[in-house]
N, C-alpha and C positions, 0 to 999 in steps of 0.2 A: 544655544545651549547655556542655562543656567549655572553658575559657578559660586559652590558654596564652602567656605570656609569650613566647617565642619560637617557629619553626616547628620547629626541632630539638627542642625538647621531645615537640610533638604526636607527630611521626616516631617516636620514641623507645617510646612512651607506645604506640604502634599496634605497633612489634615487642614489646612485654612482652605484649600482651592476645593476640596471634596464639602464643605460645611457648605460653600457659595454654590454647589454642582456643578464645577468644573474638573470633572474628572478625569477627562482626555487631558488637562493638563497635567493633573497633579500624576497621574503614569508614566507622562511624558518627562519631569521632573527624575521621578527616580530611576528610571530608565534610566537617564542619564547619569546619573549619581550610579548607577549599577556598572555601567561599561566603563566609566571614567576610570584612565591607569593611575589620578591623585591619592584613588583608596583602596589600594590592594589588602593591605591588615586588618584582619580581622578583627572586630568586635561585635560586642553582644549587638550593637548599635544594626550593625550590617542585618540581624536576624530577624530585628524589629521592622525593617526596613524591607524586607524579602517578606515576610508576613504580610505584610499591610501591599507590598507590590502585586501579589500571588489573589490578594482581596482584592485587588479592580483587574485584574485581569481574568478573574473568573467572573467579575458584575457585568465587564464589557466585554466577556467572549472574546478576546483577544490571547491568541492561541500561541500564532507570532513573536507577540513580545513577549508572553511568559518564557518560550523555550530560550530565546535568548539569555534573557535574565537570570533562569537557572543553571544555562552553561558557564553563563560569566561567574556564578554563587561559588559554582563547583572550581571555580579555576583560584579563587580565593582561597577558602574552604578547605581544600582537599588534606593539605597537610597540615594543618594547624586543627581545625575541630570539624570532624569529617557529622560527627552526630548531628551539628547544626542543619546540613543539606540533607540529612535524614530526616529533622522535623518538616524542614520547607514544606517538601517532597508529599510527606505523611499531612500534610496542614491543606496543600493544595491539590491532590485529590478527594479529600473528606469533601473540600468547598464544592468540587465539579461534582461526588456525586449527590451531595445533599439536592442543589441546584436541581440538576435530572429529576430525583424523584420529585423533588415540589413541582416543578412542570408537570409531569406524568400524574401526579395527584390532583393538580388543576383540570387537568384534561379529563380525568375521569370525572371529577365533579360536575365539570360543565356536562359533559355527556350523560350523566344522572338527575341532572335540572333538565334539559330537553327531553328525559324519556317522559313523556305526557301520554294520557291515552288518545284526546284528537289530535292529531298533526296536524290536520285542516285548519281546523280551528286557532289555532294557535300560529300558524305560521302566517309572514307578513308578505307581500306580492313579492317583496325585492328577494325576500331567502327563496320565494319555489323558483323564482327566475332566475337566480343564480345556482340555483342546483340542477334544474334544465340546462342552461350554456356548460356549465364546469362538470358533470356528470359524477360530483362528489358528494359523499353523503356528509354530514354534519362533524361527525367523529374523526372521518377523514382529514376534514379540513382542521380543527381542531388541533389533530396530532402533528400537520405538517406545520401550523404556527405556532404552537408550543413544546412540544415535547421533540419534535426532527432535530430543532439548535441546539439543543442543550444536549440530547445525545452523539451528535455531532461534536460538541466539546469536549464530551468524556472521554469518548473516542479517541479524539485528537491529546485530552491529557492521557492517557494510559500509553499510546505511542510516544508521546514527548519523554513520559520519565524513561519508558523501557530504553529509550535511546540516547538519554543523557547518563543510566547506571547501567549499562553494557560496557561490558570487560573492565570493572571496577571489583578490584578482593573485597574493599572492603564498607561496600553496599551488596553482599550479592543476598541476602536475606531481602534486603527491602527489593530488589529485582526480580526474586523471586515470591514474594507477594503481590506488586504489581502484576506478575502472569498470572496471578492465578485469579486476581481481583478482575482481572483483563479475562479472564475464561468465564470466570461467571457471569459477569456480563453480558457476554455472547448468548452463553446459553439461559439467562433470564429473560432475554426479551428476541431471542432466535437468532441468530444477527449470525448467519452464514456464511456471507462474504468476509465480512471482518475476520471474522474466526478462520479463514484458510490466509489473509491475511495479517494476522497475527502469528500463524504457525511459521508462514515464509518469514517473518522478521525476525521472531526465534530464532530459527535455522539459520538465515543469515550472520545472527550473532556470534552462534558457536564455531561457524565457517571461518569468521573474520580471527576468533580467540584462536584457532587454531594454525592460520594462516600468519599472522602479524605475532609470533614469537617473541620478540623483544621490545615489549611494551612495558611501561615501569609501575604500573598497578594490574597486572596482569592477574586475572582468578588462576589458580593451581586446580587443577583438575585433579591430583593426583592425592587431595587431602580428603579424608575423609567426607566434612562437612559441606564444601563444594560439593562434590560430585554426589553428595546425598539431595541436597538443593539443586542441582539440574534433574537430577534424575526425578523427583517430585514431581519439576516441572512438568517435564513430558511425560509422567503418568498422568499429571491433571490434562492437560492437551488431549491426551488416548480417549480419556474416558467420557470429555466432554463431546469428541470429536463421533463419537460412537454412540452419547445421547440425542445428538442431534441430528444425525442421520449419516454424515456425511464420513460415509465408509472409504472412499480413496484418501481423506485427508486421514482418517486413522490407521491405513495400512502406513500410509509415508510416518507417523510418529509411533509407529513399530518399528520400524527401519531405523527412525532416530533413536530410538533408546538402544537398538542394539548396537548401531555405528557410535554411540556414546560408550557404551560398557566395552567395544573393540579397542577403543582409543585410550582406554587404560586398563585396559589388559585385569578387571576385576570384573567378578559376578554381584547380584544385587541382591539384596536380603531376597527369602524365600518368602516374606509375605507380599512386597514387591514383584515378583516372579507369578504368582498366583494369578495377580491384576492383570499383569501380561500376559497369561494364554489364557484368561478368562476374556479378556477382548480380543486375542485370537481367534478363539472360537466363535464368538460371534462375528467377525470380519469373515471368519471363512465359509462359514454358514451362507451369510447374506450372497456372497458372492460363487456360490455353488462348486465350493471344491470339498466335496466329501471329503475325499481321501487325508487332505492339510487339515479341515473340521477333525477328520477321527486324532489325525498324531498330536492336535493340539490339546485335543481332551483327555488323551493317554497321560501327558505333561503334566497336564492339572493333576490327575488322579496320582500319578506317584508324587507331585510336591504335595498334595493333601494328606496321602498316607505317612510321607516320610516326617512333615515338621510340624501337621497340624495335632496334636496331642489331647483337644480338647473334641476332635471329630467321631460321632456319635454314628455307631452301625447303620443304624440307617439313612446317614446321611452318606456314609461310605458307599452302603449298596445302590443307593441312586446314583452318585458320579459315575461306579462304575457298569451300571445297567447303560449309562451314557455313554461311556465309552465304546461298549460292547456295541450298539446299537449305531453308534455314529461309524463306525469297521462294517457293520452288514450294510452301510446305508450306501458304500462305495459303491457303483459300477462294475459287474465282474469282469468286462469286458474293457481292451484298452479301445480307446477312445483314438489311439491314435495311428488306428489302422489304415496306410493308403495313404498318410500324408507324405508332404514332398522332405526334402534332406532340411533345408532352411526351417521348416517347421517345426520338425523334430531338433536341429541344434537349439533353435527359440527353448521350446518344452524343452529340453536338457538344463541350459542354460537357467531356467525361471524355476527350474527342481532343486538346482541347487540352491540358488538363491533361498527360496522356502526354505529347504533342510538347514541351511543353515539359522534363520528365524526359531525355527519352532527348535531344534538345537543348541541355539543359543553356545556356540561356543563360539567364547572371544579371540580363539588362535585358530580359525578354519584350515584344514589342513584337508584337500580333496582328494587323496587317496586314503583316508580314510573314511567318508562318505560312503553310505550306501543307499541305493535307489529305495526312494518309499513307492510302494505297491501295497495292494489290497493284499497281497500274501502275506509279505513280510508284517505288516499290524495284524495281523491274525494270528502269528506264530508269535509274535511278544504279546498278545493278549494271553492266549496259555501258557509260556515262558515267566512271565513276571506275577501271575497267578493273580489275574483280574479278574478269570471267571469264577474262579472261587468266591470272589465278594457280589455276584450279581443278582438278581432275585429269580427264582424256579422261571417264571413267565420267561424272562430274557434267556435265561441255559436251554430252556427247550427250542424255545423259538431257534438260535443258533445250531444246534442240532439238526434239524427237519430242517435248515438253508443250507447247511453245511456238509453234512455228514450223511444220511437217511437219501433213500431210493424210495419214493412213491409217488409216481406219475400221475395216479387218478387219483390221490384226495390230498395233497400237498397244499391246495389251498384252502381248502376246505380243513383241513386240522392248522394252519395254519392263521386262518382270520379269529376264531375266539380268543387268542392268544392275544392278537396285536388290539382286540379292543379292552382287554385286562390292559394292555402295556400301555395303552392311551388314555386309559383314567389316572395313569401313577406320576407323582411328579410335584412341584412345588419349591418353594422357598428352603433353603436348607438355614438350619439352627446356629450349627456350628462351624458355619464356614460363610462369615459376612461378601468376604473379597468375589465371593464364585456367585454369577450369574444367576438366576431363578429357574431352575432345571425344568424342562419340559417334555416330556416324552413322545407326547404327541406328535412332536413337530417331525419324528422319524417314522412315523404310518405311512404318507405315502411312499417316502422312496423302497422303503419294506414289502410293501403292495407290490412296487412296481420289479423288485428284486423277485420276489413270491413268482411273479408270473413269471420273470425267464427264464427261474430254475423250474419252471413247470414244463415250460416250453422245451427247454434241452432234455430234462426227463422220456419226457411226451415221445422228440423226434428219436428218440436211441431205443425205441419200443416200437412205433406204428409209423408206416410209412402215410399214410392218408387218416385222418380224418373229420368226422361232420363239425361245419360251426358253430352249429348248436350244440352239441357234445364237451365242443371245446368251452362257452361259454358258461357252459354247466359249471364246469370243470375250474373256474376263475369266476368267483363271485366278486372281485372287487371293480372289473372295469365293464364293461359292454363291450363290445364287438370293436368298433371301432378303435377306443382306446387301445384297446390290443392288438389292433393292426397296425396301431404305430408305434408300439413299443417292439412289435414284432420288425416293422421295416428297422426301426437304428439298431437293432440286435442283428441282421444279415450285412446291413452296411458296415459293422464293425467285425462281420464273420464271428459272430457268436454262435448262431445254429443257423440252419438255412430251410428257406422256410418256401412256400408258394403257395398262394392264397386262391383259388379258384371260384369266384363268385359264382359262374354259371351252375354249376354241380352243386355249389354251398360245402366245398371241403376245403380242409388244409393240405397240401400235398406237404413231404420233410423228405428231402436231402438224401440219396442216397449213401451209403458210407461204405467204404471197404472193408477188406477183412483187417487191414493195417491201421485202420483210424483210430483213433483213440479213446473214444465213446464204447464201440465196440469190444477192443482189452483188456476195459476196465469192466464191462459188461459179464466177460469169460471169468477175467479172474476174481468178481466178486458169486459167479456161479461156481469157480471150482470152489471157492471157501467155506462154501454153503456144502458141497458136496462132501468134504474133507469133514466139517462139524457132524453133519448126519450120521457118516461111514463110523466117527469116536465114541455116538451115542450109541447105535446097534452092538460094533463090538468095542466093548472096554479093555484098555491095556492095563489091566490091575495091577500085575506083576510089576510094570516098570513104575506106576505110578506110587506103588509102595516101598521100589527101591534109592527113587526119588525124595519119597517123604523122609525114607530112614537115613538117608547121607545128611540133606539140608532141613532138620528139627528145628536147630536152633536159628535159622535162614529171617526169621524175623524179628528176633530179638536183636539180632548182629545189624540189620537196618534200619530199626530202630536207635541204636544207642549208636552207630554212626553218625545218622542226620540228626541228633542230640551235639553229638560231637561238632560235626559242621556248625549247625546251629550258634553255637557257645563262641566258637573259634570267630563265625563272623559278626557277631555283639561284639567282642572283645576288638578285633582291625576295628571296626566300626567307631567304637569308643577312643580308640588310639587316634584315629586320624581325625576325629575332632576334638580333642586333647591337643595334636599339634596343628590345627587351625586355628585354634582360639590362644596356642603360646605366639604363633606368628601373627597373629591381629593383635597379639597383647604388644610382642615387639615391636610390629609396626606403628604401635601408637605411641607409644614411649620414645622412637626416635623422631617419631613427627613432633611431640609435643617437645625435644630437646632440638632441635631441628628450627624449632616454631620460636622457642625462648631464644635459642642464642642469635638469633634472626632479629627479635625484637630487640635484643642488647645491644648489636653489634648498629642497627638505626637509631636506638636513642644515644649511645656513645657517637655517632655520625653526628648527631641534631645538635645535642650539647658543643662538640664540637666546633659545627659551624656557626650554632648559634653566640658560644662565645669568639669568636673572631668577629664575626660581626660586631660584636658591642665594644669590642673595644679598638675597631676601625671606625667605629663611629662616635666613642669616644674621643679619638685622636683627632679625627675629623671636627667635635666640637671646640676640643679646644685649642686649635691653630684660627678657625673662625674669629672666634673669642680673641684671639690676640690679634689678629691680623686688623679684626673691626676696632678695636681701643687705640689699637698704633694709626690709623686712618681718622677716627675723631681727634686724637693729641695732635694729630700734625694739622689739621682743618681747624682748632680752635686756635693751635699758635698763630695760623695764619690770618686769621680772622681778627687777632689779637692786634698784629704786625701793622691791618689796612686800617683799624682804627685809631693806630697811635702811630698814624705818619706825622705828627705836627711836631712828636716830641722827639727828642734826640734820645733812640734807640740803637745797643749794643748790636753788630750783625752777626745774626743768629746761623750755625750750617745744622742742619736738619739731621744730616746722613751720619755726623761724626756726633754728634748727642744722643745718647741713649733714650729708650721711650722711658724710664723714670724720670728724668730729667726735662725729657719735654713735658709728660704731665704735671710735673709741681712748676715748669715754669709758666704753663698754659691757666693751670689753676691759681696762680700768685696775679696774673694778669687779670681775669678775670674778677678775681675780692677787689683789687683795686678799681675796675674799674666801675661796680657795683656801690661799689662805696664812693666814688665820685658821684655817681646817678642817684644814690638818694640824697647825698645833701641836695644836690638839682633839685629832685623832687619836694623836700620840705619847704625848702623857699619860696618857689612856684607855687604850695597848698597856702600857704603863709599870706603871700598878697592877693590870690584870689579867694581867702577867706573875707578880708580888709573889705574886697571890692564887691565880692556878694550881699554885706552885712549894711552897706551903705547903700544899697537899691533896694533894699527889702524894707530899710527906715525909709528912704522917700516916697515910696511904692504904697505905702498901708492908707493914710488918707485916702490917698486918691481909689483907692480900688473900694473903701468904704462907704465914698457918695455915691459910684457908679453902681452900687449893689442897692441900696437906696432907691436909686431913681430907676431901678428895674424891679423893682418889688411893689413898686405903683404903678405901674406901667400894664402890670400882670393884672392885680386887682380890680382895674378899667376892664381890660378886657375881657375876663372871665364875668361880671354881672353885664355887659354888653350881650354877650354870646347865650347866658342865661336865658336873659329875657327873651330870643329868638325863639330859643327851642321849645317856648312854654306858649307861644302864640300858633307855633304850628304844630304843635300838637291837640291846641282845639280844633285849629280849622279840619285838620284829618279827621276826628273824631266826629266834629257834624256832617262831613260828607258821607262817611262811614253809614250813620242812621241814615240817612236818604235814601241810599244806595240797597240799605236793608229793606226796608219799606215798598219801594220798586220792586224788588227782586221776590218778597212775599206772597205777594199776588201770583207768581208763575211755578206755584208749588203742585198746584193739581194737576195742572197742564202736562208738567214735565213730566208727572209720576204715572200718567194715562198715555203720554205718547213714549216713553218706557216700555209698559208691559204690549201695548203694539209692535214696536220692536222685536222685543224678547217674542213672544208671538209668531213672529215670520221667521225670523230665523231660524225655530227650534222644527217650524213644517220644513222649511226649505233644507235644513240641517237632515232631518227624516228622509227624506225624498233622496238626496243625494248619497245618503247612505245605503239606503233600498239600491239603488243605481247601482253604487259604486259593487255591492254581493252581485249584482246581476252579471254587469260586466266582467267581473274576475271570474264567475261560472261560465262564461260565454267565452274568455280569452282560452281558458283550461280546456274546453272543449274542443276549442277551434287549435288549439295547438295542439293536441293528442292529434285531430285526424289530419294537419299539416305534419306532422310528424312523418305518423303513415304512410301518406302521399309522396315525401319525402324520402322516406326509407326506398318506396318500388320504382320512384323514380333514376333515385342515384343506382337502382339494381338494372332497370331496363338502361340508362347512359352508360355502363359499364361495360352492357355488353355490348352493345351498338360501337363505342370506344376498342375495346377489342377487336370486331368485326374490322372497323376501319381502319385497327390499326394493322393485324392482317394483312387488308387489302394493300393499305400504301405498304406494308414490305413487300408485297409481291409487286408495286408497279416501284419501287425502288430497284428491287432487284434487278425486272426488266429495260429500266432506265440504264443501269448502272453494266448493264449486259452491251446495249446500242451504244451506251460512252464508250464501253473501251474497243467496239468495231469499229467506231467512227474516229479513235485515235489510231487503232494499226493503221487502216485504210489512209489518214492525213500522213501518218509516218511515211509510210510507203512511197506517198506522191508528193514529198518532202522531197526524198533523198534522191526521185527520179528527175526531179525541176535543180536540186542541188549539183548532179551531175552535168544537164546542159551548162547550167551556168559557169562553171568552172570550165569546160572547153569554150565555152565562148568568151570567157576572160584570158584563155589561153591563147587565143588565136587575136585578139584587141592587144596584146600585152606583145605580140610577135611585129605587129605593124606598126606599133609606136615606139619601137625600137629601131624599127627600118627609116620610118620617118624624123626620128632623131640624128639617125648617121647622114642622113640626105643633108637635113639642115647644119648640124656641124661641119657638112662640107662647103658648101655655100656660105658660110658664116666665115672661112679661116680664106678663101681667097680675097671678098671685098674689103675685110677690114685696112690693108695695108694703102690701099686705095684715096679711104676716108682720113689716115691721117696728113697728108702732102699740102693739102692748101692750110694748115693750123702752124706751118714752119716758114713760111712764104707769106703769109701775109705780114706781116709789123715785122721789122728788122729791128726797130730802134728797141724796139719792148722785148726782144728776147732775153737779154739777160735778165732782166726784172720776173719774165713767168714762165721763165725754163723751170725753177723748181718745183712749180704750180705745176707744168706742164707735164715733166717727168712723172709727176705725182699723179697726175688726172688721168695718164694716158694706161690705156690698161695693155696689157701682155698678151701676148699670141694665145689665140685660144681660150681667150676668155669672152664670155659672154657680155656681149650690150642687147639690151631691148629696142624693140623696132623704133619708137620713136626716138628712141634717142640716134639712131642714125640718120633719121629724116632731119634732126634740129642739124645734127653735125654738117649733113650734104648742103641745108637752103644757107648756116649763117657762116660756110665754109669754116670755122675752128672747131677746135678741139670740142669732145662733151666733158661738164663739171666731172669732179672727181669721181668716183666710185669708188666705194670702200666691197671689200670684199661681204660686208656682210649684206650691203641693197644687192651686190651681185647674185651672192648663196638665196637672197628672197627670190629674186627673179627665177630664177633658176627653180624654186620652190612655186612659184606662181605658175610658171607653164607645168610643169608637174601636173600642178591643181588642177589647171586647165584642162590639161588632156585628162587628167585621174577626172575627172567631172563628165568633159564627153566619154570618157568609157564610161565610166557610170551611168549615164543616160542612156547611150547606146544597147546597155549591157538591161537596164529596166525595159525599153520598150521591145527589145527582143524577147526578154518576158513575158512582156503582155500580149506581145504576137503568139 
């Protein structure tokens, strides 16, 4: 590790190593100079220094050491001049994505030099042979060596900063540019995976801000400006998320904006809101939930009505032709007829969820919820008076679905409508944020609605009839179509239906007198009967005494709903009058909030910052006195060893003040100065004398010998002359000779040349002729080895499968006989295991008997064998009574047989035995017998 006195040096030190192309050094340098704890203080030096670092680590794609480097920037940085890590930051994504696009620009270009019209022609043996092995085309390859690294970098920078300026107050601008610079990227060059990885590290961020509370540059959620910059964010996220396909990543950054707007308890501007059920809509759409598609376009249509002011009638009557039509496009029928308890708590469960989304209220409170059904948006479609704004086509249409009894031509007045409603649609003027309305896109489910209100009509009329009738009867599907709209309509008990192919009829459902088809069937005929009975006889009388009570009956209902009217502009006005004094409030305390926040830190800063300065102050100057008082007492002393000859006062160090030792330190010193130069003059003095009188003796003599070498020189320079002038003739007439010879063989050479040239240029031909032949013949013969190749690896594959088959089935069969052949060994295991154990029981019984035998026979002769060991020597008893006490063993203890044969032939005593040869012996017959039973106990097995 490098170690440099200042940061300008290091700087310095990193442009010399990058001039020579050493720039793994010169990274390495500041690198070091970046994490070193010598330079935590900042200056301008440091920014110079992160610029130029931020410069080789985007030349050398070193990913690694930039994020280090800018965490360490940041830890400097942070409180002192946070702007500076905002440049870096800003300096060193321009460099990554300048880089990408110059790659990506290279690559197109080269892929624009290769578009040629012959390939053939142009291409060299070694590119078709490598695009044969690598089965890559040109571009491909191209993009993985130029363009993959560098997008891989950007990559990697756009993660690096989002996770060095996460949960920082005050970077969240430039954080929140990063994301967004981070989104576009995604969605410029498609980048799918990034992009749900990018959403998860978002999310992760705000997890972590939320979770880790007591951080000390913590973002405030609860400020305006933040939560206007997240909230951004995850509109950019939504929309990006929604261009590029990837509809589960846009429902989850639906959820995040609304789990954001939860967590502080506020709503989002209305043009904001717009965005969000305009990618509702198309989230719900894609993923075929009518019923959430209609409530989310309802949303839209009243936030367009209520705050878009510049929204133009006929952009009005489109949204709400949409909505109208996105309400008929539901299912009449619930879908979740017949399911089990878990399914339905699920679907309860995921209803609310929704409702609360497309509701958007930040305080969910579930007893106030209520279930969205295909009713209920039908009843706020007239309620909030949407059909008033829709175009004649859609009111009727709704009508004839809704309202209208006509079994036989219901589709039939029904389909010129929906091809009117399928031409209308477009881009709206006045309403950027909203989607490109299309009408179209609700024809089929309209169709397929068309038909089952035909079908419920149909079965509450005719109990049977013809298929052909019926298909008259629905021009939009054929038969079949309609046999399957008809099966998920009985399976959900919508009408009930039975399809009798042999006959070619429809059978329908009988119904009772209580069903509810029928009911409505009676009381839409008494109503008809009750209107005819009014038209024959007229109730004049009452209907004129009627007119004459309630005359003025419309003017009074008029100048009410005048009155309503007025009353609700006026609340309306009021409670945005005090929305806008309590946004005004809230801003004024934040922004008093926001100051004395800033006063109460820069009163902090000041304050530490002066302690500091004047503990560092005090600290210099105790230094300062501590090092003067340490020189004064080192010069006295120094003073003291040079003037040991003279007769010096004895100095106490400790009881002299440091003024005192300085003037006496510095009195020594002039004296002793002034001693050393008269030394010195005196000394110049004589060796003036003594130089002045060698310089006089010295001049003759050095004037002959310059003499005598300046003729010396002149010899040999006309010596040397004349050499060079004699052979420079001799060269020059070998020269001509050699010219002369060599004249003669000018025509020769110039005829066996174009001989040369001649053969080479046929043989050059020929091989070239070849070389086309061969490369058509290699092309050829590798297409149909290809071939060959292909049916081959398809006929071994299957033959491989066949066999591999076979051997599972002779595995299995193997694997079957294993484990018969292990019961069967088991079995005849533990019946050989049983003899052997009663035959070790019954060996284990007689070497037990034969043990007591021998113990008996062993305790009467012993006493026997000692008698002649006492008796024999008298004179030596005292001498090997202790030997003999000792050697002799005790009743009942074991001696080995030969030791009693030595005791009976040399009549004394046997050597000593120690208890442990005894316990061996003792352990040897063991053996012994454990060996013959063992033996015994094997060959009874083998019997």
């Amino acid at each position: 590790m490098a170690n440099f006195a200042k940061p300008e040096s290091a700087l310095k030190r990193a442009e010399e190593l990058i001039n020579v192309g050493q720039k793994q050094e010169a990274l390495q340098a500041l690198h070091d100079l970046i994490t070193s704890r010598r330079y935590r203080a900042w200056t301008k030096t440091h920014e110079r220094i992160m610029f130029k670092y931020v410069e080789l680590c985007v030349d050398m794609r070193r990913g690694r050491f930039a994020k280090d480097g800018l965490i360490q920037y940041r830890s400097v940085c942070q409180q002192v001049n946070i702007s500076s890590l905002e440049e870096v930051i800003k300096h060193f994504m321009h460099l990554a994505t300048e880089r990408a696009e110059l790659a990506r620009s290279q690559a197109q270009a080269l892929e624009e030099a290769l578009n040629v019209e012959d390939l053939e022609a142009d291409k060299r043996p070694e590119d078709l042979m490598l695009s044969y092995v690598s089965g890559e085309k040109g571009k491909e390859r191209s993009d993985r060596e130029l363009v993959t690294p560098w997008f891989k970098f950007l990559w990697e920078t756009y993660r690096t900063v989002l996770e060095i300026l996460r949960n920082n107050s005050k970077l969240e601008a430039l954080y929140a540019m990063t994301a967004h610079r981070a989104f576009q990227f995604c969605k410029q060059y498609k980048r799918t995976t990034e992009l749900r990885r990018l959403c998860e590290i978002i999310r992760n961020h705000l997890a972590n801000l939320n979770k880790f509370r007591d951080q000390r540059d913590r973002p405030d959620l609860s400020a305006p400006e933040s939560l206007q910059l997240y909230l951004d964010t995850r509109i950019e996220q939504l929309k990006v998320s929604t261009e590029l396909g990837l509809w589960q990543e846009a429902f989850r950054s639906i959820e995040d904006i609304y789990g954001l707007m939860c967590m502080v308890k506020k709503t989002p501007k209305p043009s904001l809101m717009v965005v969000y059920y305009g990618k509702l809509t198309e989230i719900f759409w894609m993923s075929s939930n009518h019923l959430y598609h209609a409530y989310a376009w309802l949303k839209l249509f009243s936030l367009q009505k209520s705050f878009n002011k510049n929204l133009s009638p006929k952009d009005l009557q489109l949204i709400a032709s949409s909505v109208v039509l996105a309400a008929l496009s539901v299912s009449p029928y619930d879908k979740l007829y017949g399911a089990s308890h878990l399914e339905l708590e699920n679907e309860k469960e995921r209803s609310l969820r929704v409702a609360n989304l497309i509701g958007f209220d930040v305080e969910p409170r579930s007893e106030k919820k209520e279930v969205l059904s295909r009713s209920s948006i039908l009843s706020e479609l007239v309620s909030r008076g949407v059909m008033a704004c829709v175009t004649q086509e859609v009111k009727d249409l709704y009508h004839l679905l809704e309202h209208e009894f006509l079994p036989l031509d219901l589709a039939l007045k029904v389909q010129p409508l929906l091809n009117k409603i399928s031409k209308l649609g477009g881009k709206l003027s006045s309403a950027a944020s909203v989607p490109e309305v299309q009408l179209s896109q609700y024809v089929p489910a309209l169709e397929k609605l068309a038909t089952l209100r035909l079908l419920q009509q149909v079965s509450q009329v005719y109990q049977t009839i013809q298929i052909g009738n019926l298909s008259k009867m629905i021009p939009f599907f054929d038969f079949a179509a309609i046999e399957k709209i008809s099966v998920d309509a009985v399976r959900h008990n919508f009408v009930a239906i039975k399809v009798d192919h042999l006959n070619g009829s429809v059978l329908f459902g009988k119904q009772s007198i209580e069903a509810e088809g029928l009911r409505d069937h009676l009381s839409l005929f008494s109503e008809s009967l009750s209107k005819a009975r009014l038209m024959i006889y007229h109730p004049a009388k009452k209907v004129a005494k009627l007119g004459d009570a309630l005359s003025n009956l419309a003017e009074i209902v008029e100048k009410e709903h005048k009155r309503l009217l007025a009353r609700k502009s006026i609340i309306e006005k009021r409670k945005e009058e005090q929305e806008r004094l309590l946004l005004e409030k809230e801003r004024v305390e934040e922004s008093k909030r926001r100051e004395h926040q800033k006063m109460t830190e820069e009163a902090e800063q000041k304050r530490v910052s002066a302690e500091l300065e004047q503990r560092r102050n005090q600290r210099i100057l105790k230094e300062i006195e501590d090092r003067e008082l340490e020189e004064a007492q080192a010069m006295l002393q120094e003073a003291e060893k040079r003037s040991k000859r003279k007769k010096k006062p004895v100095l106490d160090g400790e009881k002299m003040t440091k003024k005192d030792i300085m003037e006496l330190a510095l009195h020594e010193q002039l004296r002793e100065r002034q001693e050393m130069e008269k030394k010195w003059q005196k000394f110049a003095k004589i060796m003036d004398y003594l130089e002045r009188a060698k310089r006089e003796e010295a001049a003759p003599l050095i004037e002959s010998v310059f003499q005598q070498h300046l003729a010396k020189e002149a010899t040999l320079h006309e010596r040397e002359q004349q050499q060079e002038i004699e052979l420079s003739r001799q060269r020059h007439a070998g020269d001509l000779v050699e010219k002369r010879r060599l004249g003669r063989m000018l025509e020769n050479e110039r005829i066996f040349q174009e001989r040369v040239v001649s053969c080479r240029e046929a043989e050059f031909n020929s091989l070239k002729q070849e070389r086309q032949e061969r490369i058509n013949q290699i092309i050829q013969t590798r297409k149909q080895d290809r071939d060959t190749r292909r049916k081959l690896i398809f006929f071994l594959r299957k033959e491989e499968e066949q066999q591999k088959r076979l051997q599972e089935e002779e595995d299995a069969r193997k694997h079957e006989e294993a484990e018969k052949q292990k019961r069967e060994e088991a079995d005849r295991k533990a019946k050989l295991d049983a003899i052997a154990e009663k035959q070790r029981q019954r060996e284990l019984e007689l070497e037990e008997k034969k043990r007591l035998e021998r113990e008996e026979v062993l305790g009467k002769s012993m006493p026997m064998s000692l008698e002649p060991s006492t008796i024999g020597r008298p004179s030596e008893a005292g001498a090997t009574a202790p030997a003999a006490t000792a050697a002799a063993p005790t009743p009942g203890k074991f001696v080995p047989r030969f030791r009693r044969e030595k005791i009976d032939v040399a009549g004394q005593a046997p050597p000593p035995e120690t208890d442990r040869w005894s316990s061996g012996g003792r352990r040897d017959e063991r053996n012994s017998f454990g060996g013959g039973s063992r033996t015994s106990w094997s060959s009874s097995r083998r019997n």
